[in-house]
DRENTI-709915 format. One line per 5 residues: number of its first residue (from 1); their letters; for each residue x, y, z of C-alpha. Coordinates in nm, 2 decimals, decimal comma, padded with zeros to 4 digits. Each point is the difference from the previous one (the first is absolute). Last residue first. Example, Ala and Ser with C-alpha at 12.3 -4.5 7.8 and 13.67 -1.06 7.14 Angstrom:
DRENTI-709915
2	SA	01,37:-00,11:00,71; -00,14:-00,34:00,07;
This chain:
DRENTI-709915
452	XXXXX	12,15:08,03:08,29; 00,33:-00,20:00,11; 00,05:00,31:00,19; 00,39:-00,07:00,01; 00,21:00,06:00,30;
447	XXXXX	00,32:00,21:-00,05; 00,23:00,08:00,26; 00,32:00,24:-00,03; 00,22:00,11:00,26; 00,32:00,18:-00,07;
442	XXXXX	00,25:-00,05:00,32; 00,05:00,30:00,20; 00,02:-00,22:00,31; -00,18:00,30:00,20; -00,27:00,14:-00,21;
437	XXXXX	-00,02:-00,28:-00,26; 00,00:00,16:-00,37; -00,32:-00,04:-00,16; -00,18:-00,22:-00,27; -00,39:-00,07:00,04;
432	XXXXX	-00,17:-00,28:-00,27; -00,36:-00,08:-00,03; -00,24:00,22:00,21; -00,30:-00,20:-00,14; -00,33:00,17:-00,11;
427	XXXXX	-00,26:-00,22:-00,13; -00,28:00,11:00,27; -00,17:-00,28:00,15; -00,26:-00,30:-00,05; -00,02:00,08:-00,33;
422	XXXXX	-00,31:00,07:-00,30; 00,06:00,18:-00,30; -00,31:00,24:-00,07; -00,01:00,16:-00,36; -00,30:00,24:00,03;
417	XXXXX	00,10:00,05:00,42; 00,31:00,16:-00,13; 00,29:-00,09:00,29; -00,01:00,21:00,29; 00,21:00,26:00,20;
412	XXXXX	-00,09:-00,13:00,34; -00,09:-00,34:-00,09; 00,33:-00,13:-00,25; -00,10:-00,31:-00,06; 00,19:00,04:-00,37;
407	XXXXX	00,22:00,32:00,01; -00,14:00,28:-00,18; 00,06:00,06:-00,36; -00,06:00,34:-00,12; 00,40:00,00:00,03;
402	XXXXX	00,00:00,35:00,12; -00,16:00,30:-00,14; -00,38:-00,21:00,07; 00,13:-00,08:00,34; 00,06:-00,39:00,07;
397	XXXXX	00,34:-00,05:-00,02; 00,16:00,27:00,12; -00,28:00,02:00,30; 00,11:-00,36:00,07; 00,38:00,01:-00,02;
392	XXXXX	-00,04:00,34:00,19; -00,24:-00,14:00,28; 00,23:00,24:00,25; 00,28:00,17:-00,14; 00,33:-00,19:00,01;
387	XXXXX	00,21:00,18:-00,34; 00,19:-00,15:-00,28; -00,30:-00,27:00,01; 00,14:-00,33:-00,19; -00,30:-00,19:-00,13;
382	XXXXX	00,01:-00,31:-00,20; -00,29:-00,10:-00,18; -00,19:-00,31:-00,12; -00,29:00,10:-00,23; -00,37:-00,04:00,01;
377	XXXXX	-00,22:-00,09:-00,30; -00,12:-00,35:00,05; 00,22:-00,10:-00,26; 00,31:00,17:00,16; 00,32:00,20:-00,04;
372	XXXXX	00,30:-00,03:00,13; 00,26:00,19:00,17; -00,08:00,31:-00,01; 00,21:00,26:00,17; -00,04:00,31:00,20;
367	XXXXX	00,18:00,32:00,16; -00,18:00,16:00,27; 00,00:00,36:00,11; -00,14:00,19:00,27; 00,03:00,34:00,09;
362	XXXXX	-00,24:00,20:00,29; -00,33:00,09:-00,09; -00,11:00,38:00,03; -00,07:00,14:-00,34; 00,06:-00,37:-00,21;
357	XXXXX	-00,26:-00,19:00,22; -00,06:-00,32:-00,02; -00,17:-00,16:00,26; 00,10:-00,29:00,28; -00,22:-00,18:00,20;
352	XXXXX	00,08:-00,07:00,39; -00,19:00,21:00,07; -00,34:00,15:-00,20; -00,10:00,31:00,10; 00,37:00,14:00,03;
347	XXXXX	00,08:-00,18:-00,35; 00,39:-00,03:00,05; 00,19:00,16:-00,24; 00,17:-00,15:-00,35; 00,22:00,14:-00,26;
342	XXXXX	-00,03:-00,19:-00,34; 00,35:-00,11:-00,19; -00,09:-00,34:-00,16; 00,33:-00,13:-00,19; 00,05:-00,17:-00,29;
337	XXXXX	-00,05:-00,41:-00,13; -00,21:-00,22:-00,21; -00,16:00,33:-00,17; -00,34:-00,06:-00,06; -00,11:-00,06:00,38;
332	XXXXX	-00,39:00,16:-00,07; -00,16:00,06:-00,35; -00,16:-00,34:-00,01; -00,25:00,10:00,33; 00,03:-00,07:00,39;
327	XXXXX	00,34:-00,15:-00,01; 00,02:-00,27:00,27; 00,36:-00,08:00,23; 00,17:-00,27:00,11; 00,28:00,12:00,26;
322	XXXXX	00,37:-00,05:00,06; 00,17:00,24:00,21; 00,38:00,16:-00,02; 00,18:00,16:00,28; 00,33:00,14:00,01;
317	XXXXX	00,09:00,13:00,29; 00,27:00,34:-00,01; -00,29:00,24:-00,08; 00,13:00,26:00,24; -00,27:00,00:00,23;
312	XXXXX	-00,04:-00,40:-00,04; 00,37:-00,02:00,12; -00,02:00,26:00,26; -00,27:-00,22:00,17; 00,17:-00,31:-00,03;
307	XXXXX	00,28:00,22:00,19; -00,29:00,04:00,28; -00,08:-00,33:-00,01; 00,35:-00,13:00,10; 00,08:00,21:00,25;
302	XXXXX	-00,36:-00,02:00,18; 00,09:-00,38:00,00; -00,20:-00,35:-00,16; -00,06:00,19:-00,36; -00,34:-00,16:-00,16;
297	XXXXX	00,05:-00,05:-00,39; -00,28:-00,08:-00,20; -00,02:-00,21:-00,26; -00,35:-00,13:-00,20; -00,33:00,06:00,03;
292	XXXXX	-00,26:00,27:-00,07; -00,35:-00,03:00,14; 00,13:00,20:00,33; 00,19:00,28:-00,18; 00,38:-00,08:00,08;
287	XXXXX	00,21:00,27:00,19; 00,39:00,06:00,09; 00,23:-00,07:00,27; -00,28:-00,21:00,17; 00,14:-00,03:00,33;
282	XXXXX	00,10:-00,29:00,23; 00,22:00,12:00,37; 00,21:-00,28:00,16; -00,14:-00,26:00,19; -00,26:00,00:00,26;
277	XXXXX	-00,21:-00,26:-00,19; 00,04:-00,08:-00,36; -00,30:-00,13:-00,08; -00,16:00,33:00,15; 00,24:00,19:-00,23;
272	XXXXX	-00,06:-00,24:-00,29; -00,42:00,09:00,04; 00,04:00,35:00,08; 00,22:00,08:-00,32; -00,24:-00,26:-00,24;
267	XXXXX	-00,30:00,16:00,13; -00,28:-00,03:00,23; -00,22:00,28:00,03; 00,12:00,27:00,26; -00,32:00,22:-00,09;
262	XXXXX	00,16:00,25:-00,17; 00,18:-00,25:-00,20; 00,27:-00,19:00,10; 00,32:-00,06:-00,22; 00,00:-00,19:-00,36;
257	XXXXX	-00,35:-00,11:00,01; -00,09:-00,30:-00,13; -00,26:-00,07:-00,32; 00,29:-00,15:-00,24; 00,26:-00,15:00,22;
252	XXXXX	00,34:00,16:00,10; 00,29:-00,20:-00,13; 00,25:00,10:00,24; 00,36:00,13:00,05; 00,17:00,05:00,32;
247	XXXXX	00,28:00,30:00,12; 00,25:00,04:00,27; 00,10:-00,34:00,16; -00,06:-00,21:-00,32; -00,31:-00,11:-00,17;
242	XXXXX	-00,12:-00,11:-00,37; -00,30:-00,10:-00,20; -00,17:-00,06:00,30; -00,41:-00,11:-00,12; -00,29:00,15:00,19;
237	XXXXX	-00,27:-00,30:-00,07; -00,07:00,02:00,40; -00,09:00,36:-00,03; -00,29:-00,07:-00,24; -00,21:-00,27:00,18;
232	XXXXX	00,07:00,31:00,30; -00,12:00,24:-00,20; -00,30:-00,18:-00,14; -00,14:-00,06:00,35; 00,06:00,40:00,06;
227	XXXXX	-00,20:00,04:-00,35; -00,28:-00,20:00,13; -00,23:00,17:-00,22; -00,27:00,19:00,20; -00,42:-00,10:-00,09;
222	XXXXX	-00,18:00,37:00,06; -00,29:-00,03:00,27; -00,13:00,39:00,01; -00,01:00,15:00,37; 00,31:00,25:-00,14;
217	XXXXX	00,03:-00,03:-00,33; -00,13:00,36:-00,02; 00,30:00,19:00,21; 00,30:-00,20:-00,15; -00,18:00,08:-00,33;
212	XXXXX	00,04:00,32:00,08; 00,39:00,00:00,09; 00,02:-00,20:-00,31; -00,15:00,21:-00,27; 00,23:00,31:-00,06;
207	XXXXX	00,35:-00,04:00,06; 00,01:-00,41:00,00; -00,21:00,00:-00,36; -00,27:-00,33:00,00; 00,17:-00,29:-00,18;
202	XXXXX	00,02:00,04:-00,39; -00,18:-00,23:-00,25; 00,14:00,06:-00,39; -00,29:00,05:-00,26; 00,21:00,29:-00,17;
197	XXXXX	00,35:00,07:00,13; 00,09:00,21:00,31; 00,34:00,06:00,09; -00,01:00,37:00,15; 00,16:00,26:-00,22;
192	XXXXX	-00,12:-00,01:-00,34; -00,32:-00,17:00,10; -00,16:-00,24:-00,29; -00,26:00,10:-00,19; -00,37:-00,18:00,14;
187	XXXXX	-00,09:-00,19:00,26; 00,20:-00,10:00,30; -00,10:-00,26:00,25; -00,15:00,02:00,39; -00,12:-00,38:00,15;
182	XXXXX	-00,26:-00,05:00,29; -00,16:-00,32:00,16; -00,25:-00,11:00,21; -00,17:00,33:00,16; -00,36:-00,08:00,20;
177	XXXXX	-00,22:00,28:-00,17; -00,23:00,18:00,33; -00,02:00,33:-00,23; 00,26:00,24:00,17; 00,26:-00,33:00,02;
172	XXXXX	00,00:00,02:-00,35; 00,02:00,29:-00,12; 00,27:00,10:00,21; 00,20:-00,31:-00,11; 00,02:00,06:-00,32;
167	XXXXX	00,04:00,42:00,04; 00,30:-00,12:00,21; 00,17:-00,27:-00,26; -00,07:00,21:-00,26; 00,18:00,29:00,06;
162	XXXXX	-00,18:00,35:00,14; 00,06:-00,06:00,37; 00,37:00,19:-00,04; -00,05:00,27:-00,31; 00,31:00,18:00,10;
157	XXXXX	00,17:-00,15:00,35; -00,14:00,00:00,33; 00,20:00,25:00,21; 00,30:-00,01:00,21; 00,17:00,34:-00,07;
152	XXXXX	00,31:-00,04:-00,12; 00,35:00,11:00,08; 00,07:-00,37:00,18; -00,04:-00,18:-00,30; 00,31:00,19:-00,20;
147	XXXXX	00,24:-00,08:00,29; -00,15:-00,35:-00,07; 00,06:00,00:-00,40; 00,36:00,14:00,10; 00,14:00,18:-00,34;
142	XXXXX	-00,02:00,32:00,19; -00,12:00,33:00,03; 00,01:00,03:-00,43; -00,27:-00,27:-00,03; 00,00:-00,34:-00,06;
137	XXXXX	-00,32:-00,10:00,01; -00,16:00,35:00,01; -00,08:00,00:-00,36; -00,17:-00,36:00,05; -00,20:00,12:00,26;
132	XXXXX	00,06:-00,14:00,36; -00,27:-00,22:00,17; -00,01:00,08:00,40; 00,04:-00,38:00,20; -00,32:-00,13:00,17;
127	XXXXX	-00,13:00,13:00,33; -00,21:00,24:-00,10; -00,14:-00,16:-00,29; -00,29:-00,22:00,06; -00,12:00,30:00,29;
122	XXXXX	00,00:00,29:-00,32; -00,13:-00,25:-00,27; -00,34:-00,03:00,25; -00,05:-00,30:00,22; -00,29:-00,17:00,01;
117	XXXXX	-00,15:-00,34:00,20; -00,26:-00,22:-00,19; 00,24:-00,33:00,11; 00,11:-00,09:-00,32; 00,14:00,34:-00,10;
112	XXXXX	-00,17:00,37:-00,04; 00,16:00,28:-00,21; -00,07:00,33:00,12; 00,08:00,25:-00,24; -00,11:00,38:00,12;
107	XXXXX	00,35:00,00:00,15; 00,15:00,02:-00,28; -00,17:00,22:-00,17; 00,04:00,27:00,31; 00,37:-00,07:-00,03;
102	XXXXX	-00,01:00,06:-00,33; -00,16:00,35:00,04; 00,27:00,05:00,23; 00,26:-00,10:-00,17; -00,10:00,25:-00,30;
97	XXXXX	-00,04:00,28:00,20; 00,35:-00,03:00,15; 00,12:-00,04:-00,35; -00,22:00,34:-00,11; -00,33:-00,03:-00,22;
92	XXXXX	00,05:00,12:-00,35; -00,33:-00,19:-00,15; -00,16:-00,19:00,28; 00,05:-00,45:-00,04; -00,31:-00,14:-00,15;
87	XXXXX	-00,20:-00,15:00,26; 00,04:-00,43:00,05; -00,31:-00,18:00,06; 00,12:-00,26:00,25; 00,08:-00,37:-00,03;
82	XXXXX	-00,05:00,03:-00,41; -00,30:-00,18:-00,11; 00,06:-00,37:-00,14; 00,02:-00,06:-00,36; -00,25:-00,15:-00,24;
77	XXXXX	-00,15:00,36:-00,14; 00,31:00,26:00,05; 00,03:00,22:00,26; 00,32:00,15:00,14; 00,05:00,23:-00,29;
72	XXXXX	00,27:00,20:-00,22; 00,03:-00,29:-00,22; 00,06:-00,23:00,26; 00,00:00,10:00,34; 00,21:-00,18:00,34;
67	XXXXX	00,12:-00,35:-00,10; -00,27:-00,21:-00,18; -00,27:-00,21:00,15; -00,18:-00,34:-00,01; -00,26:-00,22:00,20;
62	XXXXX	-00,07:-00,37:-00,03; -00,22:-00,25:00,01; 00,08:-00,36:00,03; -00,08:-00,27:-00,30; -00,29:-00,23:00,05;
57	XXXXX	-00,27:00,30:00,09; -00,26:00,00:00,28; 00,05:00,39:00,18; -00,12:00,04:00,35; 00,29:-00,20:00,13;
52	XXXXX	00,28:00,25:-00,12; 00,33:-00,11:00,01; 00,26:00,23:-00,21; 00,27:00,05:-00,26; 00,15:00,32:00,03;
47	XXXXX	00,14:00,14:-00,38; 00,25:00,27:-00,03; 00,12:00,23:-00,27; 00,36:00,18:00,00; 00,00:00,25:-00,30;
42	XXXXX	00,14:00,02:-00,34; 00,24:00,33:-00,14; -00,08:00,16:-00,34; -00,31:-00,28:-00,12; -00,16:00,00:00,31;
37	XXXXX	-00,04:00,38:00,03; -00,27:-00,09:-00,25; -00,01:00,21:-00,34; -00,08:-00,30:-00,20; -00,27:-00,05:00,24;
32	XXXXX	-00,23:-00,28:-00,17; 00,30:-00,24:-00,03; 00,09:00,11:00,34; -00,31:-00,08:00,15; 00,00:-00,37:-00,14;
27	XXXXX	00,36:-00,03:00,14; -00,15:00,08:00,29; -00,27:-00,25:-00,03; 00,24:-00,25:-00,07; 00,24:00,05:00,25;
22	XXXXX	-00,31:-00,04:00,24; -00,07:-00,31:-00,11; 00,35:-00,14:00,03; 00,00:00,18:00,38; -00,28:-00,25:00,10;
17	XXXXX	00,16:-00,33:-00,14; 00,34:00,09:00,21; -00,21:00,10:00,35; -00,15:-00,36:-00,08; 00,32:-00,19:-00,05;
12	XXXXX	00,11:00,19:00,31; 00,32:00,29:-00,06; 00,33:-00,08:-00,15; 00,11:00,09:00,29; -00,07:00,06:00,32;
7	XXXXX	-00,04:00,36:00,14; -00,39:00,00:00,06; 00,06:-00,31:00,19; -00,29:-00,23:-00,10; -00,32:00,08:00,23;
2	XX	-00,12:-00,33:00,21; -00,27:-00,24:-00,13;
């Protein structure tokens, strides 16, 4: 049996069974520890299912962990070691002193993959983008994030090899335990900034965890999903909603790509250009998440999308989605409509997620309506963002000052794992866009239903 993606989810039936028991022993823990950090701000806990011929048991073993200390402690009975002993930091030491302390830390961690080779933190990150601070973000230099990138020195982030996933897999593959299947979920209060709601499954943190993880997969059989397969099943369903010599509007699928990725996936701007052979230039004018369907604009001239680009600037398109979404208790989504007014900043350990953050976040506002109101407990929406952050509709509705409700099959920002709703896809619909045409000045306006 091959390992199960560590970044698929939900996570293996099995992975799923072994984190419910550890939920309960922490929750056990907390109920004896009143005074818990647990109970102020959770934590990120990991379980590794595993293979292990020497042991004779109907149900798979398994390992667990928790992000870097709990309770001021890396040790607690029923939890894998920490990677490497960490020293408490010197009192008063310089900034220069203080680097180089950690760079001595970090190179004392050497994380082993399939094939028994090592690499310290220092070699798995010198090549891999520099993580800017939150306070830096958006600094007073410029509002560039990649002028900001370039000022920094290029080395591991905070508490890198100190997540789950790594101190999983480290364990592990140091004892001769064949990996099978890994999940990480949040226990405990709820994060005011990140999204993270209790008993939710998250994939392994971009910033942090997957440079190393591409490091200790390595040797170790891990089944792929066909997602290129999936993209071109996917492409083909692209419906034209309308077309003329400057512009085109489609009904992007749920689970495609709006433009390439960083590894030139497929996508629904690569896909019509291709179909569309040595014609005129197709780009996205604007951005859809890639489990979010619904219209999207592509321009066909560098005229055309650059005024489409004014036109979002100025807040001159009108958008409004459609989307299905949960509340995680009775005191969320009692007003039927208002405005959600939370600034967001990207996480740097954790791209493409989004954060709130009212010291260094940059505006975003959404108004909201409901529509109607369900038995099974989830309401139909309407979202109009006054602003075009990233994962805005979804950190709006989601966060704890927000909604409270996140979006149903929503896998980045989760839905409550207590009251699970299960979907094939995120119920998030870009509904209905009006704008004025940039050559023809005629007023556009298309509407397509979610029929959710």
């Amino acid at each position: 049996m091959h390992m199960v993606s560590p970044f698929a989810l939900p996570p293996h039936p099995a992975a799923q069974a072994a984190a419910a028991e550890v939920i309960q022993r922490v929750h056990a823990y907390m109920s004896a520890h009143p005074e818990s950090e647990l109970h102020r701000q959770g934590k990120m806990f990991g379980v590794l299912v595993y293979d292990d011929s020497r042991l004779k048991t109907e149900t798979l073993p398994y390992l667990a962990a928790f992000s870097a200390m709990l309770d001021g402690t890396y040790h607690h009975e029923g939890f894998v070691p920490p990677v490497v002993e960490q020293p408490a930091p010197p009192v008063g030491s310089s900034k220069a002193e203080s680097q180089r302390l950690q760079r001595l830390l970090f190179a004392q961690y050497q994380l082993v993959n399939g094939y028994g080779k090592t690499k310290n933190l220092l070699e798995i990150f010198e090549h891999e983008k520099p993580i800017i601070p939150k306070e830096e973000w958006f600094g007073k230099e410029s509002t560039s994030e990649g002028n900001n990138e370039l000022r920094k020195e290029n080395l591991p982030p905070s508490g890198a090899g100190e997540c789950c996933a790594p101190k999983l897999l480290q364990y592990a593959l140091t004892h001769g335990l064949k990996p099978l299947a890994l999940a990480e979920f949040w226990v405990g209060a709820p994060s005011r900034t990140e999204i993270r709601q209790e008993g939710a499954f998250y994939a392994p943190c971009s910033g942090k965890c997957v440079p190393i993880l591409r490091h200790m997969l390595q040797g170790i059989e891990v089944e792929k999903a066909p997602e290129e397969q999936r993209a071109e099943i996917l492409c083909r369903q692209i419906a034209i909603i309308y077309e003329d010599a400057y512009l085109m509007v489609i009904n992007k699928p749920s689970g495609l790509l709006s433009v390439p990725g960083k590894e030139e996936a497929l996508s629904a701007e690569s896909y019509l250009r291709q179909r569309m052979g040595d014609g005129p230039l197709l780009k996205a004018a604007h951005r859809l998440d890639q489990d979010t369907s619904g219209l999207l604009v592509l321009a066909k001239t560098p005229e055309v999308y650059k005024q489409l680009q004014v036109y979002f600037q100025r807040r001159d398109i009108l958008k409004r989605y459609e989307a299905v979404i949960q509340p995680n208790d009775e005191m969320s989504l009692r007003l039927d409509n208002g405005i959600i007014d939370l600034p967001l900043l990207p996480d740097p350990y954790d791209r493409p997620r989004q954060m709130v953050d009212r010291d260094h976040g940059k505006p975003a506002i959404t108004r909201y309506i409901v529509r109607e109101r369900r038995a099974d407990g989830t309401c139909l929406t309407d979202f109009f963002p006054l602003t075009g952050r990233t994962h805005q509709l979804r950190v709006h509705a989601a966060h704890p000052e927000g909604l409270n409700a996140p979006i149903v099959g929503d896998r980045l920002y989760g839905t409550n794992a207590e009251k699970p709703l299960h979907t094939e896809r995120m119920l998030l619909h870009a509904a209905e866009i009006s704008f004025v045409h940039p050559v023809t000045q005629e007023e556009m306006h298309f509407c397509l239903p979610s029929h959710f």
